[in-house]
C-alpha positions as CSV (number, residue, x, y, z in Angstrom):
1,X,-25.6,64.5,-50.6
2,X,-27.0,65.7,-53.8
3,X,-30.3,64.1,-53.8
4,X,-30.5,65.4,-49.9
5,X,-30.2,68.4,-51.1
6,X,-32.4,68.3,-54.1
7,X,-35.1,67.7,-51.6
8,X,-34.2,70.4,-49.1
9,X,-34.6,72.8,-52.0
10,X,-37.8,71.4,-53.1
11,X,-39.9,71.7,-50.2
12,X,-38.3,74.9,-49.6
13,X,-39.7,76.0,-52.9
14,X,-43.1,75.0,-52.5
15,X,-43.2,76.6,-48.3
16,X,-41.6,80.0,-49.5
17,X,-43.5,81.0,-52.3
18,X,-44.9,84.2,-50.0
19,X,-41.6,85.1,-48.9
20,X,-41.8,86.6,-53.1
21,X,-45.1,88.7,-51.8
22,X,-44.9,89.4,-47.9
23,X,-46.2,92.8,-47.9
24,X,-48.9,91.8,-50.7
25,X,-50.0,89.3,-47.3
26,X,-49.5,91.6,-44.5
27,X,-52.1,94.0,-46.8
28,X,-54.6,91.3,-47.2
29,X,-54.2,90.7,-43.3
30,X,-55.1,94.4,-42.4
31,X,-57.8,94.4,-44.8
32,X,-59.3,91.3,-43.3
33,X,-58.9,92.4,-39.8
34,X,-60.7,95.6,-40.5
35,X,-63.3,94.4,-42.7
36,X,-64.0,91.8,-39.4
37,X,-63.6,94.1,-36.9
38,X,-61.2,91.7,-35.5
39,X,-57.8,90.1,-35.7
40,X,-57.1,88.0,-38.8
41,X,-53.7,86.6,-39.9
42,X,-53.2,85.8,-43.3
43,X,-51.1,82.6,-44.0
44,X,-50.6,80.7,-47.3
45,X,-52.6,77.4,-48.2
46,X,-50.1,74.6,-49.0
47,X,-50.4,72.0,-51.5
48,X,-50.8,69.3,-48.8
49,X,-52.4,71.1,-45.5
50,X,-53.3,69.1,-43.2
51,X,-56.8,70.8,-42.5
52,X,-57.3,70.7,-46.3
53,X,-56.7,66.4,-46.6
54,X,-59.4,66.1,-43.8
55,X,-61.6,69.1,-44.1
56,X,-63.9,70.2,-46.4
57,X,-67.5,71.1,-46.9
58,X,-68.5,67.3,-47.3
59,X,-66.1,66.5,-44.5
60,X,-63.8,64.8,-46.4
61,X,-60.8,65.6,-48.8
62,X,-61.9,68.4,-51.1
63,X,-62.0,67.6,-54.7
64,X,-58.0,67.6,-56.6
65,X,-59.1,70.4,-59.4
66,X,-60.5,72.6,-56.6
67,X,-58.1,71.6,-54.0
68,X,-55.4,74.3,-54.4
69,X,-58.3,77.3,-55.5
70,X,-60.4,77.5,-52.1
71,X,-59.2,79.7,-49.1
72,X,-60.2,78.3,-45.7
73,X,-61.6,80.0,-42.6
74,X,-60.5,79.0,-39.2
75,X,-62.0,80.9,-36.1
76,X,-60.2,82.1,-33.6
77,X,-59.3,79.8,-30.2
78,X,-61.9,81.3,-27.6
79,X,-59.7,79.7,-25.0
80,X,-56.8,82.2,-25.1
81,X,-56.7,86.1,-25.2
82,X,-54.3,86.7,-28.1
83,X,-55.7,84.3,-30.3
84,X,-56.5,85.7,-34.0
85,X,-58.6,84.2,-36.9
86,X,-56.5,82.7,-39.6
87,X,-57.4,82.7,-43.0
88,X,-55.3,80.3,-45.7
89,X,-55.3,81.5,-49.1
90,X,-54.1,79.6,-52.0
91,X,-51.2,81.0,-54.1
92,X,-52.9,80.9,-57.6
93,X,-49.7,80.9,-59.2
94,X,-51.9,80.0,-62.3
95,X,-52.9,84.0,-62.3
96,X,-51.5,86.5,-63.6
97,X,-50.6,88.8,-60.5
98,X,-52.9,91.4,-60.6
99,X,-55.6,88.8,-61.2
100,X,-54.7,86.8,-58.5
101,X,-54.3,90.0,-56.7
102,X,-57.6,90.8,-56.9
103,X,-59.0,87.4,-56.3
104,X,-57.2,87.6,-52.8
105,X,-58.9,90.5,-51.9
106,X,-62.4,88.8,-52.7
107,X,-61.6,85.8,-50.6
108,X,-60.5,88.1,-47.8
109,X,-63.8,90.2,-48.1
110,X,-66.0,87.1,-48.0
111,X,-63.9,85.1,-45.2
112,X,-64.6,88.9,-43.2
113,X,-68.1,88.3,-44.0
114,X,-68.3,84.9,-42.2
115,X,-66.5,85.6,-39.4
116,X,-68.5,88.9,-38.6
117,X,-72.3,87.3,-39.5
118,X,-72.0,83.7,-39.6
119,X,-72.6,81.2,-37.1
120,X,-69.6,78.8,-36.6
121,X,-69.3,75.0,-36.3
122,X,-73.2,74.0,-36.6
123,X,-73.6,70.1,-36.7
124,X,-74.4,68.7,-40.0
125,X,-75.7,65.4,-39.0
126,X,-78.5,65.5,-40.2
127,X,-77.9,67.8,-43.4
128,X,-77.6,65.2,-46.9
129,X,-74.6,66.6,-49.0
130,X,-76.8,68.3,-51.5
131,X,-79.0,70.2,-48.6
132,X,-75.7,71.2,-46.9
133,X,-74.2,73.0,-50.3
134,X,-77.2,74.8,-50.1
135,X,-77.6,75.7,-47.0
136,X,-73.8,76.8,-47.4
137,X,-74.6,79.0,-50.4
138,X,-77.5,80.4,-49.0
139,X,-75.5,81.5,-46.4
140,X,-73.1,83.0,-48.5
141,X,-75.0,84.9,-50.1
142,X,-76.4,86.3,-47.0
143,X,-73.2,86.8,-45.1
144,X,-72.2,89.0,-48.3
145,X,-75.0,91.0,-48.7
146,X,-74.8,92.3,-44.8
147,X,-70.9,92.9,-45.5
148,X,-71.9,95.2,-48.7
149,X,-75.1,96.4,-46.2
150,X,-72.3,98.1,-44.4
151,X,-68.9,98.6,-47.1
152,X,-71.0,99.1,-50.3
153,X,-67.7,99.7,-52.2
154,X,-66.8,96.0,-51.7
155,X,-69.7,94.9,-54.3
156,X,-67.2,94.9,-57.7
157,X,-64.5,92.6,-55.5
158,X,-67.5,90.5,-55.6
159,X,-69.0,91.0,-58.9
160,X,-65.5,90.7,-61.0
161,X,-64.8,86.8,-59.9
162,X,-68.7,85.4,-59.7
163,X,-69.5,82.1,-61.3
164,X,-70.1,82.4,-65.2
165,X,-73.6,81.9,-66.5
166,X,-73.6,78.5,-67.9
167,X,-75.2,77.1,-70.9
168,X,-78.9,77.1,-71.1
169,X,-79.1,73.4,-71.3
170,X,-76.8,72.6,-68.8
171,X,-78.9,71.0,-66.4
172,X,-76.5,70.0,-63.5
173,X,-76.1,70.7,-60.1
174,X,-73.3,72.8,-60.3
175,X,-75.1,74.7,-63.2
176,X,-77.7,75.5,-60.9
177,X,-75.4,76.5,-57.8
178,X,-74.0,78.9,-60.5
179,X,-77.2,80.5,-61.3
180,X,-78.1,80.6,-57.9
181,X,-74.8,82.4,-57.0
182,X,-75.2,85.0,-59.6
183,X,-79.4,85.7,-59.3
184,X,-78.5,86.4,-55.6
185,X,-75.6,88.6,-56.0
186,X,-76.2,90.7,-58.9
187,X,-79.0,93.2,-58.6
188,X,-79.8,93.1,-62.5
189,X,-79.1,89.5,-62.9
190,X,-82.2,87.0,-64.3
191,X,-82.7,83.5,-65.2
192,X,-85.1,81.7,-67.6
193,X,-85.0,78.4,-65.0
194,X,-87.8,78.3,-62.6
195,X,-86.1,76.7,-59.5
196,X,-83.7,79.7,-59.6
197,X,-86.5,82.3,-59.4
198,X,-88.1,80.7,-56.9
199,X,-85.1,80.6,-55.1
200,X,-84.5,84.6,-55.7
201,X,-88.3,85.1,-54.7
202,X,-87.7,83.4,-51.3
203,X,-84.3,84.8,-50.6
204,X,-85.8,88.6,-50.9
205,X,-89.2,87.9,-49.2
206,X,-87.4,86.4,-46.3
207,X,-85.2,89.4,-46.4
208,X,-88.2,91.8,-46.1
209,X,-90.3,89.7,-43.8
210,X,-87.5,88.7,-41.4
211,X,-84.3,90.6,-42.3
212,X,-80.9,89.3,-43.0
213,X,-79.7,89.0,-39.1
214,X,-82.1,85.8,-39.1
215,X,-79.8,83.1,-39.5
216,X,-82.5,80.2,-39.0
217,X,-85.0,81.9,-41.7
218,X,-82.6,81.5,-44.4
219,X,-82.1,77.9,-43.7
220,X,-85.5,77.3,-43.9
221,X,-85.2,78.4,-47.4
222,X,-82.5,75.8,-48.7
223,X,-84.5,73.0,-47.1
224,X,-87.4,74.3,-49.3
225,X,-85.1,74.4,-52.6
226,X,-82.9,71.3,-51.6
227,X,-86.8,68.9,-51.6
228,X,-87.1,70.7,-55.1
229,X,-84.0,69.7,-56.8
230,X,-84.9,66.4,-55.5
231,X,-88.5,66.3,-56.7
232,X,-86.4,67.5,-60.1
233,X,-84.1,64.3,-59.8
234,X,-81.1,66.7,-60.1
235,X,-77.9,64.7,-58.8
236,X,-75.0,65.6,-56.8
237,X,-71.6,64.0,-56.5
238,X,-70.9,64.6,-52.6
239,X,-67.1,63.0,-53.7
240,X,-66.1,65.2,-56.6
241,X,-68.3,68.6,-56.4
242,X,-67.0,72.0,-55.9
243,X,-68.4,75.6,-55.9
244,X,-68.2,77.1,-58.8
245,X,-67.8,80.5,-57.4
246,X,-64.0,80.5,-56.9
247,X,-63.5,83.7,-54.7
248,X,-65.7,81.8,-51.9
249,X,-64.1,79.5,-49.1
250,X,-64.4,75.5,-48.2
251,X,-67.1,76.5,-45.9
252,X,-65.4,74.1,-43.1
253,X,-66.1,77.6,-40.9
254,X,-69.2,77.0,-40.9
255,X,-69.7,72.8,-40.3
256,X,-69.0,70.4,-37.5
257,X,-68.9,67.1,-39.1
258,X,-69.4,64.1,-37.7
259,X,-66.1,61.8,-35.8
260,X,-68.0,58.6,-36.5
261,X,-66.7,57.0,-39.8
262,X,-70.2,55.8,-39.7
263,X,-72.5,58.5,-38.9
264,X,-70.5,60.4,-41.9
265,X,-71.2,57.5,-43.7
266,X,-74.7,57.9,-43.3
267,X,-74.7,61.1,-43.2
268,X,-73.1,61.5,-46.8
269,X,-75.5,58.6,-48.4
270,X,-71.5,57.6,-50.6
271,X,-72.1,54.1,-52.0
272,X,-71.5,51.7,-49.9
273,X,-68.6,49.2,-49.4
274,X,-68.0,45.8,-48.1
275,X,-67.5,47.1,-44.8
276,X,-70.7,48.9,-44.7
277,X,-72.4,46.4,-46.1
278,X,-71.2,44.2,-43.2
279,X,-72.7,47.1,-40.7
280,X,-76.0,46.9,-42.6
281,X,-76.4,43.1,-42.3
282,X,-75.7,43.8,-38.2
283,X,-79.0,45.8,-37.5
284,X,-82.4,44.5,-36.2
285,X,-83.2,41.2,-37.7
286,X,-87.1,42.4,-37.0
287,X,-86.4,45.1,-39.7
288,X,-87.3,44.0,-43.5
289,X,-84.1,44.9,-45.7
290,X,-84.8,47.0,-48.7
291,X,-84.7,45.8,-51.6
292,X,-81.7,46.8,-53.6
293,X,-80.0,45.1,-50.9
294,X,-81.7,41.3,-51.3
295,X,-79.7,39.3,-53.6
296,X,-82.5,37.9,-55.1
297,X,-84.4,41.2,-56.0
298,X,-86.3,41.2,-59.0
299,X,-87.2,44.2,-61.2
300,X,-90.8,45.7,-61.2
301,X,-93.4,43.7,-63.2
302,X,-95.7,45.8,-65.0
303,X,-98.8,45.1,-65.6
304,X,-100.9,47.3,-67.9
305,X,-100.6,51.1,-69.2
306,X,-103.8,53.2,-69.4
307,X,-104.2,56.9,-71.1
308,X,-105.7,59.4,-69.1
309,X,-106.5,63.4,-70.0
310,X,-105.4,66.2,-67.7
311,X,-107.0,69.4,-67.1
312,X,-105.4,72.4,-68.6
313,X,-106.6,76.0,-66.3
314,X,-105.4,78.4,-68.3
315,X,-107.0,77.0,-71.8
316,X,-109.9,75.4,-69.6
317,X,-110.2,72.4,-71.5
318,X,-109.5,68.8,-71.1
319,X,-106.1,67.7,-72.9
320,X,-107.0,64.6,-74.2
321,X,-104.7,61.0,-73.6
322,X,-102.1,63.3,-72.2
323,X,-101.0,61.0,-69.0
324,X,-100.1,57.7,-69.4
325,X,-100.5,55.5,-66.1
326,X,-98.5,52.0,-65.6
327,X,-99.9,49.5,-63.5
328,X,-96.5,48.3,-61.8
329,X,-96.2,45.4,-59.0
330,X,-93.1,46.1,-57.3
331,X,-89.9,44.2,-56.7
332,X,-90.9,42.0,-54.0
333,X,-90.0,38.4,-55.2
334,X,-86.8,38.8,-53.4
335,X,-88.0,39.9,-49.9
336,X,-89.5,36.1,-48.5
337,X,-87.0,36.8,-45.3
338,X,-90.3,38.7,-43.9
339,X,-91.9,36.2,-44.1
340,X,-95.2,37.0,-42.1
341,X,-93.8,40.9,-42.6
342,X,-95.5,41.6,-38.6
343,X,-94.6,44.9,-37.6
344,X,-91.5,44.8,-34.8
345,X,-92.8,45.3,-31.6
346,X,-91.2,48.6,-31.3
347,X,-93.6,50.3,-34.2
348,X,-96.5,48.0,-33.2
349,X,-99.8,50.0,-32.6
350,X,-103.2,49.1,-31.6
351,X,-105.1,47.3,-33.9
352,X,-108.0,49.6,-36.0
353,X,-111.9,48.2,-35.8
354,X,-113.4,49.6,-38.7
355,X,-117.2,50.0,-38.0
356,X,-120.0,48.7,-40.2
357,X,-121.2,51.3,-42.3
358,X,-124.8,51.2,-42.6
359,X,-127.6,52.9,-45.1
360,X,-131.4,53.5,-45.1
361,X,-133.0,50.1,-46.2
362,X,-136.5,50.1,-47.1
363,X,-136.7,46.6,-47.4
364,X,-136.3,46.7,-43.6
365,X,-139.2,48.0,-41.5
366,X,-139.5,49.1,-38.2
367,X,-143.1,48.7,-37.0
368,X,-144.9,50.4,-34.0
369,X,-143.1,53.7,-34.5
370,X,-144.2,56.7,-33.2
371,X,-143.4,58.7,-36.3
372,X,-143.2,57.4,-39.7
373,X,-144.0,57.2,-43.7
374,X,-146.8,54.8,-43.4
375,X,-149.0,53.4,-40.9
376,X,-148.8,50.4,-39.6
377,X,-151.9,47.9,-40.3
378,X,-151.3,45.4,-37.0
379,X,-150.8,48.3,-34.5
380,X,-153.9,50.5,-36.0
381,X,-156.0,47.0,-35.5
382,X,-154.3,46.5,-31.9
383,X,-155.6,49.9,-31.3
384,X,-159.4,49.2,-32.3
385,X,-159.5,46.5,-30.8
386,X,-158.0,48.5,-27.0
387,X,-160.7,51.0,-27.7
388,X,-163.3,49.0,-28.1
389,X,-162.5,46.8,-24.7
390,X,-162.2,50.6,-23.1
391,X,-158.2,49.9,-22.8
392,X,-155.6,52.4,-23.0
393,X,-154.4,51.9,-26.7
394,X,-150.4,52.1,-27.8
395,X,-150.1,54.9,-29.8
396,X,-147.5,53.9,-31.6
397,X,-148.9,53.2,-34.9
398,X,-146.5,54.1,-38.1
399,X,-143.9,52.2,-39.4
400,X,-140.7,53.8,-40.9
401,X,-137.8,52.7,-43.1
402,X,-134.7,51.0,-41.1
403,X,-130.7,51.3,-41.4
404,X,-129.0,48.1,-42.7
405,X,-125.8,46.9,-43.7
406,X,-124.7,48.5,-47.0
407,X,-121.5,47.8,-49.2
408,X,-118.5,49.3,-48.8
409,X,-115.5,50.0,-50.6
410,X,-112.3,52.1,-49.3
411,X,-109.5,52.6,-51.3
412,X,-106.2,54.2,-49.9
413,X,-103.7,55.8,-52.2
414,X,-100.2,56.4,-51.0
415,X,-98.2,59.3,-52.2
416,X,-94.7,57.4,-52.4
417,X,-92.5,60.5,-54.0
418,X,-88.8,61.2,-53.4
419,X,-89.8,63.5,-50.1
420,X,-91.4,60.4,-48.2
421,X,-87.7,59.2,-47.7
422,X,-86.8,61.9,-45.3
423,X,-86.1,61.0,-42.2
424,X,-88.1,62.8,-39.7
425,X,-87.5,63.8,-36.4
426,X,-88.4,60.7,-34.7
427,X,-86.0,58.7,-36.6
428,X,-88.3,57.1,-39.0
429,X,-89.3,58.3,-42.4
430,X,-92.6,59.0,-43.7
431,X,-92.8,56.2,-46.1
432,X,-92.0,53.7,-42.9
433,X,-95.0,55.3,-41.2
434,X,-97.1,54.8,-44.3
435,X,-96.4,51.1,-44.9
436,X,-97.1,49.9,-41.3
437,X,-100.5,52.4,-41.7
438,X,-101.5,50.0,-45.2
439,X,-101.0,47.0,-43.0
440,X,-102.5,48.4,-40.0
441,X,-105.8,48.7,-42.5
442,X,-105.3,45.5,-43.9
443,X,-105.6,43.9,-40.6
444,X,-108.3,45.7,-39.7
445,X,-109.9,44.7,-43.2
446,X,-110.1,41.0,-41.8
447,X,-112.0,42.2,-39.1
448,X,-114.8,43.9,-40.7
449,X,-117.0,43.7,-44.2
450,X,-115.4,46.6,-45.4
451,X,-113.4,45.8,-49.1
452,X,-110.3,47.6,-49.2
453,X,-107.2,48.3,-51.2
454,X,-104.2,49.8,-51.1
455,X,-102.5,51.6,-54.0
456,X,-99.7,53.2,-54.5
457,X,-98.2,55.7,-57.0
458,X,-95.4,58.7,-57.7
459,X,-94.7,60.0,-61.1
460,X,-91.9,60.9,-63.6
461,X,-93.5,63.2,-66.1
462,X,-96.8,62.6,-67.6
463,X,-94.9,59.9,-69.6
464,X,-94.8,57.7,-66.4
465,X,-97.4,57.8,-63.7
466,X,-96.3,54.5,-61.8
467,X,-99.1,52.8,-60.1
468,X,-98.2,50.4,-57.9
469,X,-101.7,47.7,-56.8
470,X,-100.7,46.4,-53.3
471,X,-104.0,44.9,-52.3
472,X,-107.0,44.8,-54.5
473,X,-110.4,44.7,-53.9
474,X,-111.7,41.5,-52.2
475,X,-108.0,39.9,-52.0
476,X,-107.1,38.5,-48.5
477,X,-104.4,39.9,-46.6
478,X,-101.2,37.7,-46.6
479,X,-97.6,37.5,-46.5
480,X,-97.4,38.0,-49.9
481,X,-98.9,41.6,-50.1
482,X,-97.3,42.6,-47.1
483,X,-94.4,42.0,-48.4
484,X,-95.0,44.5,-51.4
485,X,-96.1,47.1,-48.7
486,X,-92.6,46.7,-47.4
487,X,-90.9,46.7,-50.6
488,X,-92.0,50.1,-51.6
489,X,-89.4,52.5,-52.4
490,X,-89.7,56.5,-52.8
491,X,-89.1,57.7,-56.0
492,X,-89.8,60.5,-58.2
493,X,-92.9,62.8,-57.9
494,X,-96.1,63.4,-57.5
495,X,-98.7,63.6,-60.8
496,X,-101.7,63.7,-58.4
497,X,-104.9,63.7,-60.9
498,X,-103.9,60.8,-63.1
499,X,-103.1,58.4,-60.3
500,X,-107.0,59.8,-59.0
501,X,-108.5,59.5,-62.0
502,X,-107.0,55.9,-62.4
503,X,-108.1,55.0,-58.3
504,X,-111.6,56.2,-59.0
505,X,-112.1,54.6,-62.2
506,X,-111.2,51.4,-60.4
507,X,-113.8,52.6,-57.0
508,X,-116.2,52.7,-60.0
509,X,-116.5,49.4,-60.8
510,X,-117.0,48.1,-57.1
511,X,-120.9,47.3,-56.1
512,X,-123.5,50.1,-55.9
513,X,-123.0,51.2,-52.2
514,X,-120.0,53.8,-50.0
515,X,-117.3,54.5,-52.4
516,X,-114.1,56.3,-50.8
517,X,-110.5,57.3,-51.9
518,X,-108.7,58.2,-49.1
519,X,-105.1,59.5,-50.4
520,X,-102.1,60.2,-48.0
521,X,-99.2,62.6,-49.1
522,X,-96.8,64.9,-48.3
523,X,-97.0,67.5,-50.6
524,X,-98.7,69.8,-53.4
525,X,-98.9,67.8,-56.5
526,X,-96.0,68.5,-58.4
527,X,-93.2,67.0,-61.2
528,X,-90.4,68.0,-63.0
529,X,-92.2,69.0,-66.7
530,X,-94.5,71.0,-64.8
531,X,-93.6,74.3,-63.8
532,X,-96.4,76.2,-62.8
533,X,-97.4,75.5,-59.4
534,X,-101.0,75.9,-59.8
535,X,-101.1,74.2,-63.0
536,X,-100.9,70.1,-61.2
537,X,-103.2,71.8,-58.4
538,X,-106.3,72.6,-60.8
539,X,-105.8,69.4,-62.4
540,X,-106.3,67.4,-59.2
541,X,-109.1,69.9,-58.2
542,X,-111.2,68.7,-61.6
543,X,-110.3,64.9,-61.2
544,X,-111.9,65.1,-57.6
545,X,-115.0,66.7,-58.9
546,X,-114.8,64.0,-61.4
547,X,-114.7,61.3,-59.3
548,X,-117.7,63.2,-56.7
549,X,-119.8,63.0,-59.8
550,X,-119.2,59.5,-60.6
551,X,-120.4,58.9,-57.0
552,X,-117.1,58.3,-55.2
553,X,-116.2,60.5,-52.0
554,X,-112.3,61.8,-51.7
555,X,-110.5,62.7,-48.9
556,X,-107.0,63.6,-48.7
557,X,-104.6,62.9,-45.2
558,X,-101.7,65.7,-45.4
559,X,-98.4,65.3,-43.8
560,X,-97.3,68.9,-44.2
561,X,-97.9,71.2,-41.2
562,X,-98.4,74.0,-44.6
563,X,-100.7,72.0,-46.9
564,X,-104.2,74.0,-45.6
565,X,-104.3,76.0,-48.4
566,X,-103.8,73.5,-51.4
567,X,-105.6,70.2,-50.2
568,X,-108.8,72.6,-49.1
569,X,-108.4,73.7,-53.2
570,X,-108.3,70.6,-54.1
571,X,-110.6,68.2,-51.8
572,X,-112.9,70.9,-50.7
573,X,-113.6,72.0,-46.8
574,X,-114.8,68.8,-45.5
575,X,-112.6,66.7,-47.1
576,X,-108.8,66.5,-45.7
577,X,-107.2,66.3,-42.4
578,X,-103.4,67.4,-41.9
579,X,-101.1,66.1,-39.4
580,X,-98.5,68.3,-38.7
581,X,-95.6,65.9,-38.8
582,X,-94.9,61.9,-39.7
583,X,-95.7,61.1,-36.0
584,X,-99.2,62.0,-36.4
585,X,-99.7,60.2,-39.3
586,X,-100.8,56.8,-37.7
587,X,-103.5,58.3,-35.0
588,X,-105.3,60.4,-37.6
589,X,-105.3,58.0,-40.5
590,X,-107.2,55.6,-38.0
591,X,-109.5,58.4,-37.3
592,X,-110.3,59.3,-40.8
593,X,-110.2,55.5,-42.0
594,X,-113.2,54.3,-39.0
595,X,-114.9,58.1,-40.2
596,X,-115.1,57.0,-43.7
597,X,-115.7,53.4,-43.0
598,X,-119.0,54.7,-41.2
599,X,-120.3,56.6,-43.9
600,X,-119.6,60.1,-42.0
């Protein structure tokens, strides 16, 4: 009986712990339920909820440290009339009372905040864990700024429990969640880090320019910094993180998460198992696997390592052996199960004819012209000779230079940064769409005189300008380079003027005749060492004008639906298309490939 009754007591202890502090509850309810113009109930958080094992931001169980410090939201059943809100607060025993005290009332003042402004339940299927925190804590912030909009003396329950300004140095994700929490709260709050004023700057013009009822507006916003920590190489662990603003909830109010084990699978990007290993060995034969998957994958070979200078706008001068480019081949000894690497009949799309591209030849002449640069002798005799017999003569006398075949050399440079591995909203990613586009060309290369390559290259620092050579210059298409096509992975960012530099120094050595570097991306130029965003963007403008000079013509394919204003600064007027999304990348790149190819 006694260890029966050891355990009775036990769990009696650890479920009764508010019966020491109703009333402090039944206050935090009525302050809830006014601050949310609506019912709330107040109930306490136990150590082993059920909600709390399988909920969660990520979906999943919520990280042991932070397990027992987060409240959770839960809206109210629309199905019955006397349903109510509940809101689970932890006990903080850890706290002294009137510090846990007034930590309660924060996390009722922000829970009020989400139930009166926040949209409940949206889908986060196609949200990445580190784009979901974000969206989350944009959200917070918003929700909190219309609940101070209308109870202004709420702002110090706020301010008192706000995440801690972390080191300078610290560099981590939840260092910059922190700084991101604070610069949006406090009014007189500032930061040294660049991300996080670019993150205030868009938070307050897309309060003035759309106001904080617009839910979708602000989402917009952590879409725009999530692709920026990424570009920055920041990493998240979606298994371990938590906020580090405590006062703030789980943010389950505000996700539905996938039931499939396996879309959350996906969905999350965790590492994967055996079992999921067994799913990805299930899918479409047709489809190349990458290449961290082969077991015979090999590591990148590189080739050679070349110095190039960068232009500096604000000084105006030319910083001399400041990027350093590496020649790389990439991992593709592994991949023979392409074989062939034919597209899947699914993504296959009419093949490209490139026309001949033909110049003004002066050894070719075109006699009995009727206008010309010289006259021609045979015709001018014909025409003594008819006047003389009293014949109508041919007037057509001159003779004029013809058009001939000319040389021509097209290189295509593929922007193959961390972005290109988002998935758009046809289901395929942007670097998917660009490989089949380089074999498309290739294909099309067979066809025609034209000598093409297809180059590759992404960037991590001015250190490491990765070049990738896929096809070179008068090298046959074959299994073997399609196979590096496939075996391209997104990485990094994007150092734009060294990797054109690099391209047109190579363009320079092909025969006297139509030079062209036609680059594809999907973004301004940018990397992590750089912060100034017009600094990469002058420096690609000068390494255009280089290349111009040398005699070799640049255009530039943009697959961002905002990119007018940057590619016309960098590639001039005449020289960039943009498609609007990844879907368009294929139809316009075989427009601007045949344009180029005819010398147009």
């Amino acid at each position: 009986m006694a260890p029966s009754s050891a355990s009775r007591l036990s769990e009696r202890a650890a479920a009764t712990w508010i019966d020491d502090d109703t009333r402090s509850f039944e206050r935090l309810a009525r302050l809830a339920s006014c601050l949310a113009l609506s019912r709330v109930q107040v109930h306490p958080l136990q150590a082993a909820s059920p909600h709390q094992e399988a909920g969660g931001l990520l979906g999943g169980a919520a990280a042991p440290p932070a397990s027992a410090q987060r409240a959770i939201v839960l809206a109210a059943d629309g199905g019955a009339a006397s349903s109510a809100a509940r809101l689970m607060l932890p006990p903080l025993h850890d706290l002294p009372e009137a510090e846990r005290a007034h930590r309660h009332t924060a996390m009722v003042a922000h829970a009020a905040a989400h139930l009166l402004h926040s949209p409940a339940r949206q889908t986060s299927q196609a949200l990445k864990p580190m784009g979901m925190v974000l969206v989350s804590a944009i959200e917070d912030a918003r929700a909190e700024r219309l609940l101070l909009r209308d109870y202004p003396g709420a702002r110090p329950w706020f301010q008192a429990h706000i995440a801690p300004e972390p080191e300078a140095e610290n560099l981590g994700f939840t260092a910059f969640m922190a700084r991101l929490d604070r610069i949006l709260l406090l009014a007189d709050s500032h930061s040294a880090n660049h991300w996080v004023n670019k993150a205030q700057e868009l938070f307050e013009g897309t309060v003035q320019k759309h106001g904080l009822e617009d839910y979708a507006a602000f989402r917009a916003i952590a879409s725009i910094l999530a692709n920026d920590l990424g570009q920055m190489r920041v990493r998240m662990d979606p298994q371990h993180y938590a906020g580090p603003t405590l006062y703030r909830d789980d943010n389950s109010y505000l996700w539905a998460h996938p039931e499939s084990q396996d879309n959350q699978d996906e969905a999350l990007h965790l590492p994967q198992t055996a079992a999921q290993r067994h799913v990805a060995h299930t899918r479409n034969a047709q489809q190349p696997p990458e290449p961290a998957q082969t077991p015979q994958a090999a590591e990148e070979l590189e080739i050679a390592r070349f110095h190039y200078p960068e232009w500096d706008y604000r000084s105006e001068h030319m910083k001399a052996d400041w990027c350093q480019v590496v020649e790389k081949l990439p991992a593709w000894q592994g991949l023979s199960e392409i074989r062939s690497a034919r597209l899947s009949s699914a993504s296959r799309v009419d093949s490209l004819a490139l026309p001949h591209p033909r110049v003004l030849d002066r050894r070719h002449r075109l006699r009995r012209q009727w206008e010309g640069d010289a006259l021609d002798l045979n015709a001018a005799i014909d025409v003594q000779v008819d006047m003389r017999m009293q014949l109508r003569p041919d007037p057509r006398i001159f003779m004029r230079s013809g058009q001939g075949p000319r040389p021509a050399s097209m290189l295509v440079l593929l922007d193959i940064s961390e972005s290109v591995n988002d998935i758009g909203p046809q289901g395929q990613s942007l670097l998917a769409l660009e490989k089949q586009a380089a074999l498309m060309l290739a294909q099309a290369c067979l066809r025609s005189a034209e000598r093409l390559a297809i180059h590759a290259f992404s960037s991590n620092t001015r250190a490491e300008v990765n070049y990738y050579r896929l096809l070179d210059f008068g090298q046959a298409h074959s299994s073997a380079t399609a196979a590096m096509v496939q075996a391209l992975r997104g990485r990094y960012s994007t150092r734009m003027g060294a990797a054109l530099r690099h391209a047109s120094s190579l363009l320079r050595n092909e025969p006297e005749g139509q030079r062209s570097l036609l680059v594809v991306t999907d973004g301004a130029p940018h990397d992590i060492d750089v912060h100034d965003k017009r600094y990469l963007i002058e420096d690609a403008r000068h390494a255009v004008q280089e290349a111009k000079r040398a005699g070799v013509r640049v255009c530039c394919l943009a697959v961002d639906a905002q990119a007018d204003a940057y590619v016309r600064q960098i590639f001039g007027w005449r020289g960039y298309d943009i498609a609007d999304d990844a879907v368009q990348l294929l139809p316009r790149l075989t427009r601007m490939g045949a344009r180029l190819a005819a010398g147009r």
